[in-house]
C-alpha positions, 0 to 999 in steps of 0.5 A, spaced: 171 276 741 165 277 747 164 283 749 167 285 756 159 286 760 155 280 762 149 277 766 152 270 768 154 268 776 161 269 775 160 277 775 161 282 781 154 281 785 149 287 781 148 291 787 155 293 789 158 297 784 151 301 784 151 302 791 159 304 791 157 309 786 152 313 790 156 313 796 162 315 794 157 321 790 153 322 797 161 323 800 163 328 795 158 332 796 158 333 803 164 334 803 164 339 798 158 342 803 162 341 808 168 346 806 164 350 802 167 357 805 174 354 805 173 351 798 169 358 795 175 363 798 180 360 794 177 359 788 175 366 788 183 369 787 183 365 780 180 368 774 176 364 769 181 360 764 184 358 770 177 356 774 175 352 767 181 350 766 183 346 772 175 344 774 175 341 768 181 337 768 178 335 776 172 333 773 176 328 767 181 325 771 174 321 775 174 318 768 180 314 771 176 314 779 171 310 775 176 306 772 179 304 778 176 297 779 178 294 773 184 292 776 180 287 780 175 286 776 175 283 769 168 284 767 161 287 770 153 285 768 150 289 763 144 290 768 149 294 772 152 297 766 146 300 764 143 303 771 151 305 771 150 309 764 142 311 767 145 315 772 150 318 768 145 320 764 141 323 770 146 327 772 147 331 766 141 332 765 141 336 771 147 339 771 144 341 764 138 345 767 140 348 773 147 350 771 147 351 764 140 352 761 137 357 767 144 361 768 143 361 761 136 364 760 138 369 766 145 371 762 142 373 756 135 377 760 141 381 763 144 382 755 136 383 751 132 386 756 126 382 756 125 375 757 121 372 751 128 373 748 132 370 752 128 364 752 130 365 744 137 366 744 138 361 749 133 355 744 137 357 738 144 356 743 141 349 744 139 347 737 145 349 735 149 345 740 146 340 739 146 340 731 154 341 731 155 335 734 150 330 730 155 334 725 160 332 729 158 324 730 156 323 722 163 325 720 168 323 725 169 315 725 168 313 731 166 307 734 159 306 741 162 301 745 154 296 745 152 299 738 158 298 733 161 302 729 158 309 726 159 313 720 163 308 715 168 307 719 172 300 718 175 296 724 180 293 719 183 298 717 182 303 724 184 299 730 178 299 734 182 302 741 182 308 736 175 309 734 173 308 742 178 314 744 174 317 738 168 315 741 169 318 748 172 324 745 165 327 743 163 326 749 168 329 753 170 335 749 162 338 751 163 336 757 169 340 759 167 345 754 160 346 759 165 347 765 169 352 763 163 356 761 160 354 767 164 359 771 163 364 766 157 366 770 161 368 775 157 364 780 162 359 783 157 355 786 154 353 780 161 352 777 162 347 781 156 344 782 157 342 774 164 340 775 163 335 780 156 333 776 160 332 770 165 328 774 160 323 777 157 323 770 164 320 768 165 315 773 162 309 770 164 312 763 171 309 765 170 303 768 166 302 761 172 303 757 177 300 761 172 294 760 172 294 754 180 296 753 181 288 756 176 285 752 181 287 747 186 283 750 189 289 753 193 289 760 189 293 767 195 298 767 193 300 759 186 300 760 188 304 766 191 308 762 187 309 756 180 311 761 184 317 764 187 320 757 180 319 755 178 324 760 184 328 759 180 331 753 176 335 758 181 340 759 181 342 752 174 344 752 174 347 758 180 351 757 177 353 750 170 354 754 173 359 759 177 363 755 171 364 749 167 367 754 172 371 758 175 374 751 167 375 749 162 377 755 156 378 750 157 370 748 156 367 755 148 365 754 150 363 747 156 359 751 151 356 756 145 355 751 151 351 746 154 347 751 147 345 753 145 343 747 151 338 746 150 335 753 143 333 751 144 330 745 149 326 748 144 324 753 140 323 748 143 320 742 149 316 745 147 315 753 140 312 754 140 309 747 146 304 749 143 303 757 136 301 754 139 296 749 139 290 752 132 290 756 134 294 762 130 299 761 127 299 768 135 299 772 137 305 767 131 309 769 133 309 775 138 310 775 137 316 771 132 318 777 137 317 782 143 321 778 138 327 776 136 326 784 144 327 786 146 332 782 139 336 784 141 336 791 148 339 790 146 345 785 141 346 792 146 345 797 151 350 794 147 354 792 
């Protein structure tokens, strides 16, 4: 069956889906600058579980935003498919420095007393983030949307719909579970700043996966649908992130340090590898520039 990107002139022109992404995320952020006071008092009447809970599933349901255009489009390039994902990647990247790993070091010098073991704790936090999902991406069947099928699993005996949910339930239970410690902090600015960076970050992630759903002979609606149950996973993990450190306060740096953990072996393992798999390294890098640009001038405008 032929995959759902292509490079041939029947595909949508290669700019416009690119330049569409980065005005509606400049859109969203002054916006969010815009009404920053407004937004910021009402947040601060909710509790925690009630931030990351309701943040996180903010941030899923631009899963079906970015799926939107599936119901006009039947396929894209892979060229912009790649600076797509690179943006994506880019944004997470950010999002994981400045509202993960340095809110992070911060928490837990306030906890050791002393820098160098903040920095400690913070590291053994990333690597164990990192290590739980490659544990993760080895023993649950999944399946990559450009790589194939990983850890044995079969497609004749596992419909492949089910190994993609599989596949983007990986990488959507660390995001929400970084939303949901993100508010841990108590830094409203910083929790929000993630939320929308991890919702930018999903945008592409679901016109990918409604792509793929009609490439599966599967209807626009379905397809619509599949890209917003996929992103309905957020909340798990942002409920769960949320509600860890709110019942345990001493466990937040490690929360902020695991959660980053995952983040970057995401972006690592599964993000820039499948943007760099068709020769499009030049369009994913800069959209990795870009993405990281975006969400670089957020954290800072809120802040």
């Amino acid at each position: 069956m032929p995959g759902p990107l292509t490079d041939d002139d029947n595909a949508p022109r290669g700019w416009v889906l690119p330049l569409l992404a980065l005005c509606v995320a400049l859109l969203l952020i002054l916006t969010v600058v815009h009404h920053w006071a407004a937004l910021q008092a009402r947040l601060a009447d909710l509790g925690t579980v009630q931030l990351g809970l309701l943040a996180s599933l903010a941030a899923g349901l631009f899963t079906a935003v970015g799926a939107l255009p599936v119901m006009v489009l039947s396929r894209i390039r892979r060229r912009v498919e790649d600076a797509l994902m690179g943006f994506g990647a880019g944004v997470m990247l950010a999002a994981t420095a400045f509202s993960l790993v340095l809110p992070g070091v911060d928490a837990a010098t306030v906890y050791t007393g002393h820098t160098l073991s903040a920095a400690l704790l913070v590291g053994a936090g990333i690597g164990l983030g990192g290590l739980f999902l490659l544990a993760c991406h080895r023993y649950v069947p999944h399946e990559h949307f450009i790589i194939g099928p990983q850890s044995g699993a079969d497609p004749k005996k596992m419909r492949r719909i089910w190994l993609f949910v599989f596949a983007i339930a990986l990488h959507n239970f660390p995001e929400g579970l970084a939303v949901g410690v993100g508010f841990g902090t108590g830094d409203l600015a910083a929790g929000v700043a993630l939320t929308i960076g991890i919702g930018l970050q999903n945008m592409p992630e679901g016109l990918v996966v409604a792509v793929a759903m009609l490439a599966l002979g599967y209807s626009r609606w379905t397809a619509l649908g599949v890209a917003l149950l996929t992103g309905l996973v957020q909340p798990v993990g942002g409920l769960f992130g949320a509600a860890v450190v709110t019942l345990a306060a001493p466990l937040l740096p490690f929360g902020l340090a695991f959660a980053a953990g995952a983040m970057l072996f995401v972006i690592s393992h599964e993000i820039i590898p499948e943007s760099h798999r068709k020769g499009h390294e030049g369009h994913a890098t800069l959209g990795v520039l870009v993405g990281f640009i975006v969400m670089m001038v957020l954290d800072v405008a809120l802040d």
